[in-house]
N, C-alpha and C positions, 0 to 999 in steps of 0.2 A: 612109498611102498604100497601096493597091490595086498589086498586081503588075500588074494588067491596068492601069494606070497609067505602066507603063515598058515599054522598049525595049530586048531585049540582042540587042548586034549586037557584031561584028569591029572591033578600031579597029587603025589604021596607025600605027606607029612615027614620031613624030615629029610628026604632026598635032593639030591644034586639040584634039581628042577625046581623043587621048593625053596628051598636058598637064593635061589636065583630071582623068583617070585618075589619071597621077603625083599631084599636088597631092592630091584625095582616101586616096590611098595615105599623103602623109606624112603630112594629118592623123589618119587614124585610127592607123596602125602606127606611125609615127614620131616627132612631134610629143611624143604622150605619154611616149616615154623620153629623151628631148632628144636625139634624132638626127635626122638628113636623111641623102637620097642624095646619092653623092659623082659625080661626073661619070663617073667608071668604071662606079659602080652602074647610070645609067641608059644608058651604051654599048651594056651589057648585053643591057638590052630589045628593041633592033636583032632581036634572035635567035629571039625569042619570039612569043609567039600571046597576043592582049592581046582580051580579052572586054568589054566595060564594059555596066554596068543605065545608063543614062537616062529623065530622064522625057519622056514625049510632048512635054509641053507647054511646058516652057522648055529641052529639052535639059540638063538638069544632071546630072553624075555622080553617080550615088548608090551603084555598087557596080562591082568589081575583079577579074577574075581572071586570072591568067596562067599557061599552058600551057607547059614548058620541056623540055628534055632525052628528047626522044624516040630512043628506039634499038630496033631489035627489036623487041622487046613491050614497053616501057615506057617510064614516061613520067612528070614531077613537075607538081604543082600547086605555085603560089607565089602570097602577095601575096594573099590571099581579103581582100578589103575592104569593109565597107560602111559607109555615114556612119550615126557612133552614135545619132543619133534614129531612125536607122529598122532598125537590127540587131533580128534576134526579129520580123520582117516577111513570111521567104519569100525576101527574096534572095538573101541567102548560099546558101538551101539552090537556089534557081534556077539562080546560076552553076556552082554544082559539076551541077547535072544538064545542062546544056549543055556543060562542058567536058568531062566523065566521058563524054557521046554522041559527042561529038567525036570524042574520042581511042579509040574504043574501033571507031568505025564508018569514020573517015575513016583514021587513023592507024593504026587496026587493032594497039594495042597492048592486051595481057590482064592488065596491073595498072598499079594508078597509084600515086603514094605523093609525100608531103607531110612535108611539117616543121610539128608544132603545137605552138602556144601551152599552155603546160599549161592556160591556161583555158579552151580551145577546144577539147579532146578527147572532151568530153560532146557537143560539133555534130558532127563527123567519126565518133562511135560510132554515131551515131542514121541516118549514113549511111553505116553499113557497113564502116569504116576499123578499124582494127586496131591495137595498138602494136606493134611491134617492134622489142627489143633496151630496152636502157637510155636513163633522159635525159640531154640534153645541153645546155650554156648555147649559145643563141644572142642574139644583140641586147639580153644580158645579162639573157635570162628563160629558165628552164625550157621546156625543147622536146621533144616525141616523135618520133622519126617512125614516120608510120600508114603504114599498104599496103591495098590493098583490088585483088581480080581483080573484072574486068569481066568 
């Protein structure tokens, strides 16, 4: 699949589009360690700024991101998703340059910072992120978290 094959736009809490997000989220991040989110988890998302990749042509979710806890100057990435056949595409690195524009020109915050997968720290280095500090168990894997100024 072609980037110029999809569509990333804003999606609403709670709508068609959103659902569709969540579900892509569990199966790539969740599914594979035998969890879901708990009703709390998705409460949550009410709060947040929800990006989603679709394709043109039948509207499918193919990638996730969400924008969280803005204060002052900064600001978390969470939930980078995208459906395993098509990770190693261009998308993942798309959402982060759309949210990273985001938050940097609307938001007007001067760093951003994430919780990685330790196997995910080689994507997040290639775009400028950082470690900082020690790892930590999250979702019962090895985590960093990156920082990166905008």
């Amino acid at each position: 699949m072609n980037i110029n094959d999809l569509i990333f736009r804003w999606v609403t809490y709670g709508d068609p589009d959103y659902l569709a997000l969540v579900q892509l989220r569990r199966e790539v991040l969740r599914y594979p360690l035998n969890l879901d989110y708990t009703e709390e988890d998705l409460k949550k998302d009410a709060c947040y700024y929800h990006i989603g990749a679709f394709t043109k042509d039948t509207n499918t979710a193919v990638g996730n991101i969400i924008l969280t806890d803005i204060t002052n100057d900064t600001c978390r990435i969470r939930q980078l998703a995208v459906r395993s056949d098509l990770q190693h595409s261009g998308i993942g690195k798309t959402l982060m340059y759309v949210v990273e524009t985001h938050a940097k020109i609307v938001e007007e915050v001067s760093t951003i910072f994430l919780h990685s997968r330790e196997s995910a720290v080689p994507f997040y280095k290639k775009l400028g992120y950082n470690i900082e500090g020690d790892s930590f168990e999250e979702v019962g894997l090895v985590h960093y978290k990156m920082v990166k100024k905008l």
